[in-house]
C-alpha positions as CSV (number, residue, x, y, z in Angstrom):
1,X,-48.8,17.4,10.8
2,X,-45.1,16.2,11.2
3,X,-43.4,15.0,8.2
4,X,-42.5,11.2,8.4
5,X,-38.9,11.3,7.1
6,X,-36.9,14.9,7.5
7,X,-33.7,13.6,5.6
8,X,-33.5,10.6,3.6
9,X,-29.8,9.0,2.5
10,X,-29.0,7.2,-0.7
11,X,-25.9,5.2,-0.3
12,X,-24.9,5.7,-4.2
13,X,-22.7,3.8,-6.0
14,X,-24.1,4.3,-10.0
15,X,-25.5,0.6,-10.0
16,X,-28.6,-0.1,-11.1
17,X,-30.2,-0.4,-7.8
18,X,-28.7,2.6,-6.4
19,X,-30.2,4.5,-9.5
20,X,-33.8,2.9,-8.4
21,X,-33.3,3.8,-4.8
22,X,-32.8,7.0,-5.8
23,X,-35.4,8.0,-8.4
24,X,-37.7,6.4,-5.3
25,X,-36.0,9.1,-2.7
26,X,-37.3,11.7,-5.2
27,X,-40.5,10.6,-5.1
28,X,-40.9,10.2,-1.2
29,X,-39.1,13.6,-1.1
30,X,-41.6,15.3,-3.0
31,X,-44.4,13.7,-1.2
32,X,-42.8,14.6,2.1
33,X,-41.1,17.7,1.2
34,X,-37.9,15.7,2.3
35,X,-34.1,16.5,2.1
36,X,-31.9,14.2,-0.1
37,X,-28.4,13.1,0.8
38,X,-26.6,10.7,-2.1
39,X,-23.3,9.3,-0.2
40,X,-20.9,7.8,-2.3
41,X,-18.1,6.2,-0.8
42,X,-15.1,5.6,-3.1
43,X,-12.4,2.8,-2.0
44,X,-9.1,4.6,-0.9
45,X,-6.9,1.9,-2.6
46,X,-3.3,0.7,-2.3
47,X,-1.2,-1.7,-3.9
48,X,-0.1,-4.4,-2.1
49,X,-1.7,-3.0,1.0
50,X,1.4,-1.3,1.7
51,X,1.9,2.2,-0.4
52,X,-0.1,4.4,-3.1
53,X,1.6,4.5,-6.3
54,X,1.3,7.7,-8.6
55,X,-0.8,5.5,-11.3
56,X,-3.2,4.7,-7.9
57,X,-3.1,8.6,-7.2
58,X,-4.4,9.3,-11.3
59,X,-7.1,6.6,-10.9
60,X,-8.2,7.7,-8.0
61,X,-8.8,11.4,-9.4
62,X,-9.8,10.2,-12.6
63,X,-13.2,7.9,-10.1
64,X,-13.3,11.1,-7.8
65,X,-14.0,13.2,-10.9
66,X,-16.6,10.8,-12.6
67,X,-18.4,10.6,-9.7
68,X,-18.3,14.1,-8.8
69,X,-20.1,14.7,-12.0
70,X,-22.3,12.1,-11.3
71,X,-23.6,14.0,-8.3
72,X,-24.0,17.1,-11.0
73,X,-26.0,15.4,-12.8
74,X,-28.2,14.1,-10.0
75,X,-28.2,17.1,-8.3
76,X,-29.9,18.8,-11.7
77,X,-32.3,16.0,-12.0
78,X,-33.5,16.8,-8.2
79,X,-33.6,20.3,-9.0
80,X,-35.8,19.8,-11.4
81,X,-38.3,17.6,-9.6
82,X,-38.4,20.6,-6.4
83,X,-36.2,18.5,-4.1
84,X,-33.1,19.8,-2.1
85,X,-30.4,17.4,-2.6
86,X,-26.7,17.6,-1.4
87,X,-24.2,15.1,-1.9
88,X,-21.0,13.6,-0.5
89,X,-18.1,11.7,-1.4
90,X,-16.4,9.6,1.2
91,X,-12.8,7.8,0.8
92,X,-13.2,4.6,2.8
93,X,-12.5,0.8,2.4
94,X,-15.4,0.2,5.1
95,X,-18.3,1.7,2.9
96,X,-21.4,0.4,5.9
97,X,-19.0,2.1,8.3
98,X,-18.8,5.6,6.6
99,X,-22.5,5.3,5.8
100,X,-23.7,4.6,9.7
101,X,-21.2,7.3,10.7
102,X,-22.8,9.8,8.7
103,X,-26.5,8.9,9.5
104,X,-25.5,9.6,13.3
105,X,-23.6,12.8,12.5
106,X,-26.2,14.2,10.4
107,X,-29.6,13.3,11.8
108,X,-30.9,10.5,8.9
109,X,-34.4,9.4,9.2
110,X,-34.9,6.9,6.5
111,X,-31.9,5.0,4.2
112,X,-33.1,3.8,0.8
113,X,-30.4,1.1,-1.0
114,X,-30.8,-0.9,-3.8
115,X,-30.1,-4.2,-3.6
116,X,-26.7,-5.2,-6.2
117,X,-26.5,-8.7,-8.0
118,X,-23.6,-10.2,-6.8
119,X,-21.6,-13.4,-7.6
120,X,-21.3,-16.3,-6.1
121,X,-18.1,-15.6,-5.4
122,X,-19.1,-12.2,-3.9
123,X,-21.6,-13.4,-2.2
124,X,-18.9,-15.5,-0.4
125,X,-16.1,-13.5,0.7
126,X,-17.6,-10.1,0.7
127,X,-20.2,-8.6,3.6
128,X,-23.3,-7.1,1.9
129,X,-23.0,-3.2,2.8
130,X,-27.1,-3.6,3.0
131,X,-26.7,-6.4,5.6
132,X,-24.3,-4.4,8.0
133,X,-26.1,-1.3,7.9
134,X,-29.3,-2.7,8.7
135,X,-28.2,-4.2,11.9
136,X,-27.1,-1.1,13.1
137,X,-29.3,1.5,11.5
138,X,-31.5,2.8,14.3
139,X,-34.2,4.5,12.1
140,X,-36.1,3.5,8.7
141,X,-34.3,1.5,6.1
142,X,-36.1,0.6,2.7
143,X,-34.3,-1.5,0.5
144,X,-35.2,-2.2,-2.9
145,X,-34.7,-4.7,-5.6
């Protein structure tokens, strides 16, 4: 019997629903005997939208570190459970972008997210990363709340 989903993707950001969407990749995985990719996408920033400052450049290693260490740390915890996990870091300012890009580059069956509260405010001005991603996502998507 094929297996349903060969590689699953958790778009991971350390939020609480990205935490949730992955503890329920780890479960699938086992059941399916799966491969885990956590994709983290980390803004490349600028000031002013014109230049990166050396204080921007410190920051930025100081986030690329944390997270890095994150993926450690999930990367044990996966280990632990009998699932094959890898992870990437992405520098983007168009996270949905870099996380379709990397589902067609890297044959993705099934995307788990968890859904983020946002503010009214958010909700507003910014696109939901869930939202673009499953208009254009070709295979399974599972969000959670």
């Amino acid at each position: 019997m094929d297996k349903a989903f060969n590689n699953i993707l958790v778009p991971y950001n350390g939020c609480p629903g990205s935490q949730k969407a992955f503890k329920k990749a780890i479960s699938l995985a086992v059941l399916e005997n799966s491969t885990i990719t956590i994709l983290t996408c980390m803004e490349d920033k600028s000031t002013f939208g014109l230049f990166k400052t050396k204080t921007n450049k410190k920051e930025s290693e100081k986030e690329k570190e944390l997270i890095l260490k994150e993926h450690s740390r999930l990367e044990s915890f996966a280990k632990d459970h009998g699932v094959s996990l890898k992870s990437k870091l992405v520098k983007t300012n168009m996270p949905s972008q870099a996380i379709l890009e990397f589902t067609e580059k890297n044959d993705i069956d099934l995307i788990i997210m968890g859904l983020k509260k946002l503010t009214r405010f958010e909700k507003i001005h910014f696109p939901s990363t869930i939202e673009d991603v499953s208009k254009h996502f070709r295979g399974a998507l599972l969000i959670l709340n």
